[in-house]
VMD Tcl script that builds the backbone (N, CA, C; Angstrom):
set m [mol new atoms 288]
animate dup $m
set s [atomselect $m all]
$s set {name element resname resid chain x y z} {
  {N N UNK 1 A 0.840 -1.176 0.000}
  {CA C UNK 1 A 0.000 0.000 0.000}
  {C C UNK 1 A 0.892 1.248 0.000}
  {N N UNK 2 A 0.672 1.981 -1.107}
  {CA C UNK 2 A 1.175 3.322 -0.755}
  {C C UNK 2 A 0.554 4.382 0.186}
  {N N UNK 3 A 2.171 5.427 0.706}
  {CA C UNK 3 A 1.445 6.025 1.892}
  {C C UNK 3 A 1.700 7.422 1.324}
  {N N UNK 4 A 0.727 8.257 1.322}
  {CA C UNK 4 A 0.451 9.523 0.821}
  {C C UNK 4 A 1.711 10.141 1.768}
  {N N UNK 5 A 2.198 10.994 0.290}
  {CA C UNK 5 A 2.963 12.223 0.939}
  {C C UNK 5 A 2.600 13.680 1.277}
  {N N UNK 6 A 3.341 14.231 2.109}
  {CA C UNK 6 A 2.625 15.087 2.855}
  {C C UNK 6 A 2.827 16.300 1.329}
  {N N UNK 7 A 1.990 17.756 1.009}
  {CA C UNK 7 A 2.629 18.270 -0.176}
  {C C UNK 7 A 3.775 19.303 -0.099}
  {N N UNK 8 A 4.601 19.346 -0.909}
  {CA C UNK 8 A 5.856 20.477 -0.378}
  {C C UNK 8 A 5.318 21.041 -1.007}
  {N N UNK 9 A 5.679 22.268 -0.069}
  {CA C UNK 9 A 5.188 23.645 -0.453}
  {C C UNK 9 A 6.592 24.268 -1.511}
  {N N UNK 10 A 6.423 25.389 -2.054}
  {CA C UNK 10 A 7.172 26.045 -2.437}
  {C C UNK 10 A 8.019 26.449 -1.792}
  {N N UNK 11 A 9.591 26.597 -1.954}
  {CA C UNK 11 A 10.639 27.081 -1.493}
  {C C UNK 11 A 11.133 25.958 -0.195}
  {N N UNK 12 A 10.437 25.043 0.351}
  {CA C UNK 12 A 10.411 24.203 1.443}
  {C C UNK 12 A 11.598 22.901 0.822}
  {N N UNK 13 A 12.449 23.160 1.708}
  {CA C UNK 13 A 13.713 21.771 1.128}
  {C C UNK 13 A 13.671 20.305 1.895}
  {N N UNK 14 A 13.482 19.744 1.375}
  {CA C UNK 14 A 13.643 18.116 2.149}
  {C C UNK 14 A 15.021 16.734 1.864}
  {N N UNK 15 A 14.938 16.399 2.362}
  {CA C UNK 15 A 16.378 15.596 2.082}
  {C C UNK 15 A 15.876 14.005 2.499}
  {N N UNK 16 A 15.336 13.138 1.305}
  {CA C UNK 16 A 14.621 11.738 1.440}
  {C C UNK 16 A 16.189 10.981 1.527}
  {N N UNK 17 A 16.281 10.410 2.841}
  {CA C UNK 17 A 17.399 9.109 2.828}
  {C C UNK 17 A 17.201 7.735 3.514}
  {N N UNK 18 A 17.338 6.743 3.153}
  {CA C UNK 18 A 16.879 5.828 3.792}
  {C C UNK 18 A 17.981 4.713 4.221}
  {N N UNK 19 A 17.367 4.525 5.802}
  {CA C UNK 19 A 19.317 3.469 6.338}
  {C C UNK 19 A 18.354 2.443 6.687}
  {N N UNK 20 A 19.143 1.766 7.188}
  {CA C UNK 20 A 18.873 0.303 7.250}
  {C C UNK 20 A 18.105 0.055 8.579}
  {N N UNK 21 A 18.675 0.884 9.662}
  {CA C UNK 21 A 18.026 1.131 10.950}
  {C C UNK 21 A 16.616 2.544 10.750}
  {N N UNK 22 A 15.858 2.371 11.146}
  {CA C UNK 22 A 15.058 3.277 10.911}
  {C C UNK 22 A 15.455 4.084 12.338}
  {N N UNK 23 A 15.059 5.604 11.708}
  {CA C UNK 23 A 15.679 7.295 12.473}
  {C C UNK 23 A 16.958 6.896 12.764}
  {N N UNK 24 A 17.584 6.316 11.947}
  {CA C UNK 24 A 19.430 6.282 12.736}
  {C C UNK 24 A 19.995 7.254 11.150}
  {N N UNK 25 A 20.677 8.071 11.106}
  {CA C UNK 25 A 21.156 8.969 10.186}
  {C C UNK 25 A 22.782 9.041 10.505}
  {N N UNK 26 A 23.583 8.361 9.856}
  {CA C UNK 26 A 25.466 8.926 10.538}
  {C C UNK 26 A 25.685 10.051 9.281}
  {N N UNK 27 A 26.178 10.758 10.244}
  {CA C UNK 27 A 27.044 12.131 9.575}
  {C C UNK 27 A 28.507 11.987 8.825}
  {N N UNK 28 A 28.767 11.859 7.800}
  {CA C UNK 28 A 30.220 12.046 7.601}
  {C C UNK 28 A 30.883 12.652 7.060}
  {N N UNK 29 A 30.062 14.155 6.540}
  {CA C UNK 29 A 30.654 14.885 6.388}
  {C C UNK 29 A 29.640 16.432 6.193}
  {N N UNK 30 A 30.161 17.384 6.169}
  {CA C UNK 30 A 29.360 18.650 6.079}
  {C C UNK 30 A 30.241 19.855 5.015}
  {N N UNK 31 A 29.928 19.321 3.999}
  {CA C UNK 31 A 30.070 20.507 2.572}
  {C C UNK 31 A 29.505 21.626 2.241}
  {N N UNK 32 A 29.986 22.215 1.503}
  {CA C UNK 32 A 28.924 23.582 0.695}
  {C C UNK 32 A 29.003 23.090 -0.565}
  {N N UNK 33 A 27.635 23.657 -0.860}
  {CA C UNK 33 A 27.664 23.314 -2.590}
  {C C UNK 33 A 29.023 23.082 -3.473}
  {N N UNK 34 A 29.568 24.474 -3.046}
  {CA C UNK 34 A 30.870 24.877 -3.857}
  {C C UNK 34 A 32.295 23.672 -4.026}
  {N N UNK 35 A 32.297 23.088 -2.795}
  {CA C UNK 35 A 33.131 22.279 -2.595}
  {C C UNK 35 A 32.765 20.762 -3.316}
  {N N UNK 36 A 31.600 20.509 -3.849}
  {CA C UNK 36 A 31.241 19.739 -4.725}
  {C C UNK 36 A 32.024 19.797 -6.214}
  {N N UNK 37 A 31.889 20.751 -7.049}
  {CA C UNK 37 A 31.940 21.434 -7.707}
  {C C UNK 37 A 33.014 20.792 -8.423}
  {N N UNK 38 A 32.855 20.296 -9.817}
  {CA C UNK 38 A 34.384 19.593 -10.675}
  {C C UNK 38 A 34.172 18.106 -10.319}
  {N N UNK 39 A 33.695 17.311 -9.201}
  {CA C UNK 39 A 33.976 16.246 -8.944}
  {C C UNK 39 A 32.991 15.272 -9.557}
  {N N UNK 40 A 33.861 13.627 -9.852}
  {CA C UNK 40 A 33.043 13.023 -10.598}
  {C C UNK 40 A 32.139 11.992 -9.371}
  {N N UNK 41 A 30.898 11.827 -9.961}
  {CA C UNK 41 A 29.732 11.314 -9.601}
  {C C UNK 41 A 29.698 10.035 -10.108}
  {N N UNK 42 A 29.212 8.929 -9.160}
  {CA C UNK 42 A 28.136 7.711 -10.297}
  {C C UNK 42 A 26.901 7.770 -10.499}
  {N N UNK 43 A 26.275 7.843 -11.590}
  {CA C UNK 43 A 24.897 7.580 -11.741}
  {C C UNK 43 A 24.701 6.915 -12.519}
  {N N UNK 44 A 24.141 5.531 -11.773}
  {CA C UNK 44 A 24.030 4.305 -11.984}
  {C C UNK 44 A 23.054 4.324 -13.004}
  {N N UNK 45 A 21.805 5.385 -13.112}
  {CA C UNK 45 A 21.203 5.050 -14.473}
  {C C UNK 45 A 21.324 5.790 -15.776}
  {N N UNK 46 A 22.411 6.583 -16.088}
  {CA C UNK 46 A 22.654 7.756 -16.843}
  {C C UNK 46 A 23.814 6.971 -17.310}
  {N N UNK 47 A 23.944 7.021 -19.140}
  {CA C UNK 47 A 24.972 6.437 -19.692}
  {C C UNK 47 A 26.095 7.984 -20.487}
  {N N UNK 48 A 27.418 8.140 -19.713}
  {CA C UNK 48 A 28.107 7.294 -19.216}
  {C C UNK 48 A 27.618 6.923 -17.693}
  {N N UNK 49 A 28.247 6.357 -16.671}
  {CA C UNK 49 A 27.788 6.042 -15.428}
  {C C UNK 49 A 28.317 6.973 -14.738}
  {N N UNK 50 A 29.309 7.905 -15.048}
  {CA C UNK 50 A 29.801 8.696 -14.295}
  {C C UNK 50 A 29.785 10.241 -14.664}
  {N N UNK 51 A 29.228 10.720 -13.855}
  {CA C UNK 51 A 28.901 12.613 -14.412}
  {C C UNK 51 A 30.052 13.489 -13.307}
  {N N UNK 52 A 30.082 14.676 -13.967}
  {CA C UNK 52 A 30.561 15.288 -13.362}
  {C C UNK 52 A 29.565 16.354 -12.525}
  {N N UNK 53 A 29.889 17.087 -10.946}
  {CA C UNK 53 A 28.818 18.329 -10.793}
  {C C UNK 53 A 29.733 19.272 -11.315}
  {N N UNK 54 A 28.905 19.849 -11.931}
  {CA C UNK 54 A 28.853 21.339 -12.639}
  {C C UNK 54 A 28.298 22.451 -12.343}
  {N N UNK 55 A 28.963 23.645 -12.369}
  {CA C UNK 55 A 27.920 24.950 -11.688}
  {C C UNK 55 A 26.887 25.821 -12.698}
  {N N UNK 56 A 25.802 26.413 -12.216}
  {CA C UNK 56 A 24.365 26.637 -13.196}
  {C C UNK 56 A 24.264 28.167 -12.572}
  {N N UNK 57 A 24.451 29.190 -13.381}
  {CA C UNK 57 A 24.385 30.267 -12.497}
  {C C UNK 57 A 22.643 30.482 -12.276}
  {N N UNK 58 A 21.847 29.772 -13.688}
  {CA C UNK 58 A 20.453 30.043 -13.439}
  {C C UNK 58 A 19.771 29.328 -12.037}
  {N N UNK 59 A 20.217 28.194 -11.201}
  {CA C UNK 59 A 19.823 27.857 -10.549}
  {C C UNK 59 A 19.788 27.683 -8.957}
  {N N UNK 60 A 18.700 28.792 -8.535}
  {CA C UNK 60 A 19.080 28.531 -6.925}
  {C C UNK 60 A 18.467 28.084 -5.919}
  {N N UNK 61 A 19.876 28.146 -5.138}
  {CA C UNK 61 A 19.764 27.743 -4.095}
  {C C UNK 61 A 18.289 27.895 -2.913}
  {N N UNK 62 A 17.731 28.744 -3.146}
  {CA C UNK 62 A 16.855 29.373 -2.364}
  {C C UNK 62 A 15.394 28.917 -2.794}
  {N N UNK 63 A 15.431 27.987 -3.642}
  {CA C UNK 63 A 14.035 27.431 -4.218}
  {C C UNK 63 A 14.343 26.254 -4.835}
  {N N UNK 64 A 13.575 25.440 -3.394}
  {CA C UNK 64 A 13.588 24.018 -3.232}
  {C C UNK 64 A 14.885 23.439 -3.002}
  {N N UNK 65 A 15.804 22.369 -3.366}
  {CA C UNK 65 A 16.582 22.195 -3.167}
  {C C UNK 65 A 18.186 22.471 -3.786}
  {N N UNK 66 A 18.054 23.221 -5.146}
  {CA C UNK 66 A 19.117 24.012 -5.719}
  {C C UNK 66 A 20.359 23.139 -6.586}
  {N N UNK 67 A 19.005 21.534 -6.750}
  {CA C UNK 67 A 19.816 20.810 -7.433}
  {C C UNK 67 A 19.211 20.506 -8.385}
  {N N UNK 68 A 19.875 20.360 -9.610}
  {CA C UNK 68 A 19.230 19.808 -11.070}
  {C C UNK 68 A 19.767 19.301 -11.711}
  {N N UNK 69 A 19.206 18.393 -12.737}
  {CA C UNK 69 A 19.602 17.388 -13.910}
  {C C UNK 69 A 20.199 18.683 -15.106}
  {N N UNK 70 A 21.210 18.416 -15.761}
  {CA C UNK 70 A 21.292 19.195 -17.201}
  {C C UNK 70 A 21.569 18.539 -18.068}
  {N N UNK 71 A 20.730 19.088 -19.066}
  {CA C UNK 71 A 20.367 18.094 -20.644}
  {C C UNK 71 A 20.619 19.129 -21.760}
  {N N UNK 72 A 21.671 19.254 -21.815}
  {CA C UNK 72 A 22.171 20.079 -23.319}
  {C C UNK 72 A 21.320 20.170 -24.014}
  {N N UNK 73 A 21.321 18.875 -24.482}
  {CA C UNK 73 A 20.394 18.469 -25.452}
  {C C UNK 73 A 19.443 18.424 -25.714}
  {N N UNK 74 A 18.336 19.170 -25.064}
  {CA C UNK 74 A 17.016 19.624 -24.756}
  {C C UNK 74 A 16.425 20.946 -23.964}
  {N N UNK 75 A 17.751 21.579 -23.588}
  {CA C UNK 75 A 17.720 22.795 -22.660}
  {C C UNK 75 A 18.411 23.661 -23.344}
  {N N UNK 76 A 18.335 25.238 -24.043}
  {CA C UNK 76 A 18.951 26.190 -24.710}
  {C C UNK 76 A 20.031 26.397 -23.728}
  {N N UNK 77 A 19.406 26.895 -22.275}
  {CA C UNK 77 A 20.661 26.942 -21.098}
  {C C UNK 77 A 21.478 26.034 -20.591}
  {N N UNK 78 A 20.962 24.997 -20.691}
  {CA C UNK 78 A 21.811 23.944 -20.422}
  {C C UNK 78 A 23.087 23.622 -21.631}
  {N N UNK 79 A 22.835 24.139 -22.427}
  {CA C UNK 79 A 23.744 24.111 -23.568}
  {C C UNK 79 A 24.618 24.929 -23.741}
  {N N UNK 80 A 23.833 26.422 -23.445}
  {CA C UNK 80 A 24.945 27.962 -23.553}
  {C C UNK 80 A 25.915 27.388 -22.238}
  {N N UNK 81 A 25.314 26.836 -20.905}
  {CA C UNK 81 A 26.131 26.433 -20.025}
  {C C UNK 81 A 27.173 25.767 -20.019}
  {N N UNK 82 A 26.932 24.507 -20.804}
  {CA C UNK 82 A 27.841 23.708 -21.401}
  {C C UNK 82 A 28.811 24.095 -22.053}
  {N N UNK 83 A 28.714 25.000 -22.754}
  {CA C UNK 83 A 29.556 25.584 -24.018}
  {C C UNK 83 A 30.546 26.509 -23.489}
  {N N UNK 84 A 29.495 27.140 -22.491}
  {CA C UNK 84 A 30.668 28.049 -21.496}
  {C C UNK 84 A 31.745 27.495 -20.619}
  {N N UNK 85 A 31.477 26.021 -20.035}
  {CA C UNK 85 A 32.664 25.862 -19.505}
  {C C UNK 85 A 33.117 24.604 -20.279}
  {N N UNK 86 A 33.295 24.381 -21.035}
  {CA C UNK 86 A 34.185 23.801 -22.340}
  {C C UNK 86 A 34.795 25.202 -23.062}
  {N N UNK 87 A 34.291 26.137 -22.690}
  {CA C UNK 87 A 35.561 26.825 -23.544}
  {C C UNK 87 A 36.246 27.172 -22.215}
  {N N UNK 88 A 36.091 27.361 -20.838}
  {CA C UNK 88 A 37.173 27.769 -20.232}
  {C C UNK 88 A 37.992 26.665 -19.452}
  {N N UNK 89 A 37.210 25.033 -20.032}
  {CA C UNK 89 A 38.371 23.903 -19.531}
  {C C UNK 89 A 39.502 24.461 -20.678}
  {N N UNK 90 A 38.628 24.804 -22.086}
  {CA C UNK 90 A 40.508 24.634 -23.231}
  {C C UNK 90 A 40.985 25.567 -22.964}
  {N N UNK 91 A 40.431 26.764 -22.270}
  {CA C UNK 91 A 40.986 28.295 -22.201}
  {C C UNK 91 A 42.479 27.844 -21.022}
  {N N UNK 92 A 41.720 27.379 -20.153}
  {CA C UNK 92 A 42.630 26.640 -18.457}
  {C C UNK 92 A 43.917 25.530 -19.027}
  {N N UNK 93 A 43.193 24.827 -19.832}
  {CA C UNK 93 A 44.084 23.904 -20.548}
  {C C UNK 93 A 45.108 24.246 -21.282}
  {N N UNK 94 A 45.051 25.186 -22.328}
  {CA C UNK 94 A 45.912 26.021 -23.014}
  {C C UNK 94 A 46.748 27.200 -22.111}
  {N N UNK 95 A 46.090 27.800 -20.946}
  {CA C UNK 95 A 47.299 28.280 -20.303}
  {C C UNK 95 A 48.081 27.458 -19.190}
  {N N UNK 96 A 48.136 26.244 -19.077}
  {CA C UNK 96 A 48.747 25.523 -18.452}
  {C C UNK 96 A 50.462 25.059 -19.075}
}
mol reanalyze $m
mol bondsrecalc $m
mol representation Tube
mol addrep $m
């Protein structure tokens, strides 16, 4: 049986995790967005399996949870985004 969820409101952030012990949560670490930032990810259902996070200046923090999927390939911004930091990996790359 499914159990109705309660509705999120706008701007309201939630964080769904589930352990093995129920209400037991371990901490192991405490980041800022920023410190994410460049590093590679697995996502087990996205081919390749491994993404990188990337920064979105359109998207914030302050409504809902300040995280999103990007699809070039279906998003005008997600693309100008893309394009923008591929030119300043070769820009970084070339002054190295």
């Amino acid at each position: 049986m499914l159990h109705a969820m309660p509705k999120i409101k706008f701007g309201e952030r939630y964080t769904i995790y589930s352990t093995s012990q129920r209400g037991t949560v371990e901490k192991h670490a405490e980041l800022k967005g920023a410190d994410l930032i460049g590093i590679k990810i697995k996502a087990p259902f996205a081919i390749p399996d491994e993404i990188y996070i990337l920064p979105m200046e359109t998207v914030l923090a302050t409504k809902g949870t300040g995280v999103v999927t990007s699809v070039p390939s279906d998003s005008p911004d997600d693309y100008a985004t893309f394009m923008e930091l591929l030119f300043w990996l070769v820009k970084v790359d070339a002054d190295c």
